[in-house]
C-alpha positions in Angstrom: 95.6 112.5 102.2 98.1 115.1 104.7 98.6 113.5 108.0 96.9 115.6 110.6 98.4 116.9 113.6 95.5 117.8 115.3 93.4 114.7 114.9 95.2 111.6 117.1 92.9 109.1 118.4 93.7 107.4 122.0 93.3 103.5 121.9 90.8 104.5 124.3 89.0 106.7 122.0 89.5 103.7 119.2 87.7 101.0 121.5 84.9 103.9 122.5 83.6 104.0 118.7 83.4 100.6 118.7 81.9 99.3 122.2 79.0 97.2 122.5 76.8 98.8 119.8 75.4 99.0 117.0 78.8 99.8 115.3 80.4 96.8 117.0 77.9 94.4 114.9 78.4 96.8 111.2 81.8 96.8 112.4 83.6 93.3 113.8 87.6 93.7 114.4 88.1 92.1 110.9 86.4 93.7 108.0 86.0 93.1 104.2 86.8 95.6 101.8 83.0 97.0 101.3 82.7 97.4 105.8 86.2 98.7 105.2 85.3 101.3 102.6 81.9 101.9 104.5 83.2 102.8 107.8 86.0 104.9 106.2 83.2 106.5 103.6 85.0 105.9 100.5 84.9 103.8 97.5 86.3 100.1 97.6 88.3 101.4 95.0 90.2 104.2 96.9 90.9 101.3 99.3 92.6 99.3 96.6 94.4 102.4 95.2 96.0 102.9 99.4 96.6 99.6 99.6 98.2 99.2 96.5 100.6 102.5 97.3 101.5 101.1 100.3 99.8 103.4 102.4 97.7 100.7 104.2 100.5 98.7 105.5 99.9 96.9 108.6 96.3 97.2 108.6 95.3 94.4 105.7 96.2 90.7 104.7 95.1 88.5 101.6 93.3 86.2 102.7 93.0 83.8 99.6 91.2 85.8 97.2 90.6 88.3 99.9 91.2 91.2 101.3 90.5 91.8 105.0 91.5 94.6 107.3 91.8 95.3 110.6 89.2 97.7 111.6 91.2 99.5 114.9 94.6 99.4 113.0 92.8 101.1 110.2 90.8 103.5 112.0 94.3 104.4 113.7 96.0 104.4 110.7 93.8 107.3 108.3 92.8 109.2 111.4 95.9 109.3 113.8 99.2 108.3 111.3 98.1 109.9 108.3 98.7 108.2 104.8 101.9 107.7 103.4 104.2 105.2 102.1 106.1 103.3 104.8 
């Protein structure tokens, strides 16, 4: 995925898409990897793929068996850093 320059979103603009709404419930600061690949609209496997590239660093953590991710970081991360290895 090419990092944008056009498309930075504010913290501000983060915390809008997710304020007390429907969103916030489908969406809760810590996701799995199904909400994850939901909110992003992609597979659970092109999440694996990113994080396994590196290009999801700082956003996930095993959690035992798991794989959770921080939704904001994430959001920030594919829409206002672009992916690439760090």
């Amino acid at each position: 995925m090419h990092r944008s320059e056009n498309l930075k979103l504010s913290d501000g603009e983060i915390e809008a898409m997710f304020a007390p709404r429907e969103d916030a419930k489908r969406y809760p600061p810590i996701l799995t990897i199904d909400q994850a690949a939901a909110l992003l609209q992609v597979p659970v496997g092109t999440l694996r793929d990113w994080r396994s590239r590196g290009y999801l660093t700082g956003c996930s953590r095993r959690v035992g068996k798991h794989v959770r991710f921080l939704r904001d970081r994430l959001v920030r991360k594919v829409f206002s850093e672009g992916l690439r290895d760090d």
